[in-house]
Legacy VTK file of the C-alpha trace (Angstrom):
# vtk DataFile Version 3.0
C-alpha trace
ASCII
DATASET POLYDATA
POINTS 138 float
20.331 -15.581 0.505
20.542 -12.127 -0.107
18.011 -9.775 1.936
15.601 -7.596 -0.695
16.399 -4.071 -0.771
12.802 -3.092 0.225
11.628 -4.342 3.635
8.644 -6.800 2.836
4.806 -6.816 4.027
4.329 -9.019 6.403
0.884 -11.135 5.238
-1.302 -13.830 6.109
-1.170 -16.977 4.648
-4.368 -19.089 4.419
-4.641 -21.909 7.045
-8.246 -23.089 6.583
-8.044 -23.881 2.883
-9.269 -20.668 1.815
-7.762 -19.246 -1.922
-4.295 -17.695 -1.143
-5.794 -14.431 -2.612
-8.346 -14.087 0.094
-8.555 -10.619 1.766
-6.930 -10.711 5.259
-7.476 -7.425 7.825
-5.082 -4.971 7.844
-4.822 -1.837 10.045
-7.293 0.056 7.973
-9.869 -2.415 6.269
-9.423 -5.450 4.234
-6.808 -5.413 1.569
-6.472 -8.994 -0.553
-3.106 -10.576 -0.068
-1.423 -13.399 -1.585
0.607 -16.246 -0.407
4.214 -15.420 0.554
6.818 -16.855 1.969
10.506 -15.777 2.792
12.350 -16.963 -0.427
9.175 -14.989 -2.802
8.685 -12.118 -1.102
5.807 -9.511 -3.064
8.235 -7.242 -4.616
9.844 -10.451 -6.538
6.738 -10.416 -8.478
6.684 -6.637 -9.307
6.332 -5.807 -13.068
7.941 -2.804 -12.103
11.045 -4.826 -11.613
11.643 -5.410 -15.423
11.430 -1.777 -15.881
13.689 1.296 -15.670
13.448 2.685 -12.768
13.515 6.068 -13.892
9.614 5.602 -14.770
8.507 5.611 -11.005
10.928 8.104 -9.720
11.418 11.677 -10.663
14.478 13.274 -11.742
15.503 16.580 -10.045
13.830 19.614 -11.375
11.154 17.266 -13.822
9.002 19.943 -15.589
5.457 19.715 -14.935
4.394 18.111 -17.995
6.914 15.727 -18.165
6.384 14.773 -14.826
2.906 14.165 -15.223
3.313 11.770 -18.658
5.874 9.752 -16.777
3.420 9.262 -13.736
1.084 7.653 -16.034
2.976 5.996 -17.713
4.270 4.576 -13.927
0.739 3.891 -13.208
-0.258 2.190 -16.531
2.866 -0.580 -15.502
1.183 -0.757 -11.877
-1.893 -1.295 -13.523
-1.063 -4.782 -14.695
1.107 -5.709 -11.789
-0.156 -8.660 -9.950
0.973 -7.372 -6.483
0.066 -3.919 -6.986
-1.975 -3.961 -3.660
0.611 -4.762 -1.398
3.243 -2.376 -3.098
0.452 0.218 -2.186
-0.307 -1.173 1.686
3.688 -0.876 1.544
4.246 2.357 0.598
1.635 3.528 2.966
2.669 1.708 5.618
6.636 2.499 5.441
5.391 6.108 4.258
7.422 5.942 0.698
8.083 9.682 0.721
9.012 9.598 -3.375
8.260 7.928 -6.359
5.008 6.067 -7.830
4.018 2.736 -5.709
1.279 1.216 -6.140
-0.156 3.373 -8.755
-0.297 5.782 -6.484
2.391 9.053 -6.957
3.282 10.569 -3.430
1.040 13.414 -3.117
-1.995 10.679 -3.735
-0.328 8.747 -1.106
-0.492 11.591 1.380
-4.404 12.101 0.538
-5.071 8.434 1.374
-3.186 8.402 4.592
-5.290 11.944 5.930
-7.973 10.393 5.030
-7.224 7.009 6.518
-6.625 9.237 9.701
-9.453 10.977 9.942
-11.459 7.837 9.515
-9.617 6.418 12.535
-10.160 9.546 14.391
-13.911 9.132 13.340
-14.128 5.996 14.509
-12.212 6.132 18.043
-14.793 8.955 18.494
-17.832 7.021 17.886
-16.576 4.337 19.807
-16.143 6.428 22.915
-19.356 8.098 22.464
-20.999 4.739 22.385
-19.374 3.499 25.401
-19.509 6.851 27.245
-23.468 6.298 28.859
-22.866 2.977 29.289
-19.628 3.235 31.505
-21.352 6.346 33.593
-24.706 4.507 34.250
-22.677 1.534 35.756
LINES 1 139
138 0 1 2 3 4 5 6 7 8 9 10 11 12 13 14 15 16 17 18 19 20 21 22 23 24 25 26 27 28 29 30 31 32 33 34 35 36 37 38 39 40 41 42 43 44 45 46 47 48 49 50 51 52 53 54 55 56 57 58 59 60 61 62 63 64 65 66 67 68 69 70 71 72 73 74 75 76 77 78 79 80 81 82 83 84 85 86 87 88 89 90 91 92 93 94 95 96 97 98 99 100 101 102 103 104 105 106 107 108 109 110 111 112 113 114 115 116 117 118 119 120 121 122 123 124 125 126 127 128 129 130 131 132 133 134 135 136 137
């Protein structure tokens, strides 16, 4: 079998009879996942793969206004994709540097990962805060 051009989420797959669409804890929070295995990997099920691909990427010097209608138009396709989650946990994870994934164009991708980041940083520090009088008083 051929491999996919895009390298796949890896993601759970439901062992205690649960719905295959249950959400399953990623790096940053919950994110719902479906089924998968090998042969139907997430981007097989892409609407966005019955589309040009032009739509989702930009061509080189794209005015402003053109770019923005064919971002939406990207988006309104992700919209009614039904893996449009993990295209998005994708894109984050690989970082995607170009094109709409997700329904998210690059620059929004960038705002969720600073702010996934800072969360992280929040949280390490509130960790080690409440663990800081413990491990000195013993």
């Amino acid at each position: 079998m051929l491999q996919p051009t895009h390298q796949s989420l890896q993601v759970a797959t439901p062992t205690d009879g649960a719905s295959p669409a249950r959400a399953q804890p990623s790096a940053w929070g919950k994110v719902p996942v479906r089924e998968r295995d090998q042969d139907n990997p997430w981007h097989s099920d892409a609407v966005c793969r019955r589309d040009e691909a032009g739509l989702f990427f930009a061509p080189s010097k794209e005015p402003t206004a053109a770019r923005l209608s064919r971002e939406e138009a990207a988006k309104r396709v992700c919209a009614r994709c039904p893996v449009m989650v993990e295209c998005r946990e994708h894109a984050l994870l690989q970082p995607e540097p170009y094109g709409v994934w997700g329904g998210l164009t690059a620059a929004e991708r960038r705002v969720v990962l600073a702010r996934r980041r800072r969360r992280d940083l929040e949280l390490k520090k509130a960790a080690r805060a409440a663990t800081g009088p413990v491990a000195a008083a013993g």
